[in-house]
Residue frames relative to the residue before (quaternion, step in Angstrom):
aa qw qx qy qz dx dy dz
X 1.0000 0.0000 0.0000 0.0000 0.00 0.00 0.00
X 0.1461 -0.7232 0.6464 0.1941 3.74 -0.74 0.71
X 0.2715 -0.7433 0.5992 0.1210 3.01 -1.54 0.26
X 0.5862 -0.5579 0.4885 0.3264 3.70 -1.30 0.64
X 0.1518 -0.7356 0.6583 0.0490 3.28 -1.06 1.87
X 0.7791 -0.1209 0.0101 0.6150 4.19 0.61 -0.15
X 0.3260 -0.6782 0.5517 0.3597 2.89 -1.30 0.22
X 0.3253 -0.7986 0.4648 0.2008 4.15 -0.76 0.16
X 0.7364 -0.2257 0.0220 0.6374 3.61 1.90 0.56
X 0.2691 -0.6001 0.7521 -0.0423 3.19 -1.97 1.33
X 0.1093 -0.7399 0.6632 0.0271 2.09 -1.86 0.28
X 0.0042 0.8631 -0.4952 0.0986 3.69 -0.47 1.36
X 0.1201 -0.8562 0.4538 0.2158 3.19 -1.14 0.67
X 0.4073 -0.7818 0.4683 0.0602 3.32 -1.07 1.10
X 0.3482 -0.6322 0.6581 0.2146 3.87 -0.86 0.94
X 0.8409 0.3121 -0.0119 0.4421 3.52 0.68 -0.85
X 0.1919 -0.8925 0.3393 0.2268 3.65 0.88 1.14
X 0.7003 0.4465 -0.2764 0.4835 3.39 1.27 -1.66
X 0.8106 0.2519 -0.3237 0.4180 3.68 -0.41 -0.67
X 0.4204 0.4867 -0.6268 0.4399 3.57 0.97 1.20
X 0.5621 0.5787 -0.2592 0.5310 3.60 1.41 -0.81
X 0.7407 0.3727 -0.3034 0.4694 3.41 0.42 -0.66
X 0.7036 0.3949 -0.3651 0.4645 3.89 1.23 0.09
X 0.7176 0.2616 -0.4072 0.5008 3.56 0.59 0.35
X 0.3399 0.6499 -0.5770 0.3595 3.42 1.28 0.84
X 0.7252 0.5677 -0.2205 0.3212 3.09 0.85 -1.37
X 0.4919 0.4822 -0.2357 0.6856 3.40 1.89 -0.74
X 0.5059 -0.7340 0.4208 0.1681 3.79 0.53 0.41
X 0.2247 0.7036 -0.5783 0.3465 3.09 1.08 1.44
X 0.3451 -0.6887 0.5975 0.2228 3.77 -1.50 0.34
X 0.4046 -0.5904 0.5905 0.3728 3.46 -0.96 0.27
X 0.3055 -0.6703 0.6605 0.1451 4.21 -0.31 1.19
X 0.7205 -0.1298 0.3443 0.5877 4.01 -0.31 -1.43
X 0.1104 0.7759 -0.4718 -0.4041 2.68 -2.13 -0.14
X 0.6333 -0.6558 0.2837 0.2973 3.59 -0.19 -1.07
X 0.2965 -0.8357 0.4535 -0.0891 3.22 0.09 1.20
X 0.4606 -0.5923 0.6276 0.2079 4.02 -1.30 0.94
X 0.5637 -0.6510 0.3646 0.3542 2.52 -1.62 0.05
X 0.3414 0.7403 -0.3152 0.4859 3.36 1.47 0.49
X 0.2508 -0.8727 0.3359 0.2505 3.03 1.66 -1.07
X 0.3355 0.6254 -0.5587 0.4291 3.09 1.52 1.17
X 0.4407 -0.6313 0.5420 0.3368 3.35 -1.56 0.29
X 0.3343 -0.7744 0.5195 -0.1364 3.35 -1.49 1.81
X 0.6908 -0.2566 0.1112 0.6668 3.61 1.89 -0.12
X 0.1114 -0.6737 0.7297 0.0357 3.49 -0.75 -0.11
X 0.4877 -0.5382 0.6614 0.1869 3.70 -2.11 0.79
X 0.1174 -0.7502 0.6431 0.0996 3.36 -1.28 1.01
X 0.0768 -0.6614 0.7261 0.1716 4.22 -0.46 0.23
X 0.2682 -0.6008 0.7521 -0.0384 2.45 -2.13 0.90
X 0.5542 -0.5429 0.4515 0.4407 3.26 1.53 0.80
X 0.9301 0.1570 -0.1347 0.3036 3.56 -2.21 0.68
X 0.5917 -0.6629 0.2466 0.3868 3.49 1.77 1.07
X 0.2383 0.6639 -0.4765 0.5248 3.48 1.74 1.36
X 0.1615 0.8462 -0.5077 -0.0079 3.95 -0.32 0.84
X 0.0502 -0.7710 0.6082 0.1818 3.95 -0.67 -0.13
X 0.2927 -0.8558 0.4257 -0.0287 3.31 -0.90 1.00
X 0.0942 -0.8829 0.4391 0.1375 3.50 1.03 1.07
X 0.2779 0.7822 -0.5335 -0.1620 3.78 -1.21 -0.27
X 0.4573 -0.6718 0.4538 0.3654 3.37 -0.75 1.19
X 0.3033 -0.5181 0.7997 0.0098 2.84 -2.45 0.98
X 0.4966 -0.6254 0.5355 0.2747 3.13 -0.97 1.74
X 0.7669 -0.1553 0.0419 0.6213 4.21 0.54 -0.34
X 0.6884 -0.4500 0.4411 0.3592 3.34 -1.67 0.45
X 0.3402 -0.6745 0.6471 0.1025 4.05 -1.04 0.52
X 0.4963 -0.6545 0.4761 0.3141 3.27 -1.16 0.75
X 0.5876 0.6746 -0.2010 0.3990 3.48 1.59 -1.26
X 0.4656 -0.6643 0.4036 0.4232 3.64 1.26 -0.68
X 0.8692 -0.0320 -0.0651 0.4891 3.43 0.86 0.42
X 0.2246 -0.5621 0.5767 0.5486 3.14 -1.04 -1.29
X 0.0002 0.7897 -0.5333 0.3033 3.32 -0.41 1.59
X 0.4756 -0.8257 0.3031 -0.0152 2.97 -0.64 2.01
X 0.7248 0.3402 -0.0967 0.5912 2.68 2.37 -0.23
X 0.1929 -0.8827 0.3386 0.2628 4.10 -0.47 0.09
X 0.4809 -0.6485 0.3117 0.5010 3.46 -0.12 0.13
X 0.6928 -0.4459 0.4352 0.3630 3.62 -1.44 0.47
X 0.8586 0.3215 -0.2488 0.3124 3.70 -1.48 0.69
């Protein structure tokens, strides 16, 4: 059996973009880039945790009962 030595990027989605930013600041994440519609609102942005460790935030217009918008569902 092998086991998981790091992970090298996530991805979450957030109703609530800043005070997702402002919690893995505190865990000493950086804001890397972000991203932006074409409206030019902001839609998610790349956090590093330094040593090729990343978290990917993107906003959800609201929160789903289903857990996301997810391209996939769970089994059963």
């Amino acid at each position: 059996m092998s086991a998981v030595v790091r992970l090298a990027q996530m991805r979450i989605e957030s109703v609530d973009l800043e005070a997702s930013v402002a919690f893995y600041a505190s865990l000493d994440a950086r804001r890397l880039f972000e991203f932006c519609n074409m409206l030019d609102e902001l839609i998610g942005m790349y956090l590093s945790f330094g040593e090729s460790r990343f978290i990917e935030i993107v906003k959800l217009a609201e929160l789903k009962r289903d857990g996301g918008d997810c391209s996939f569902r769970p089994r059963g």
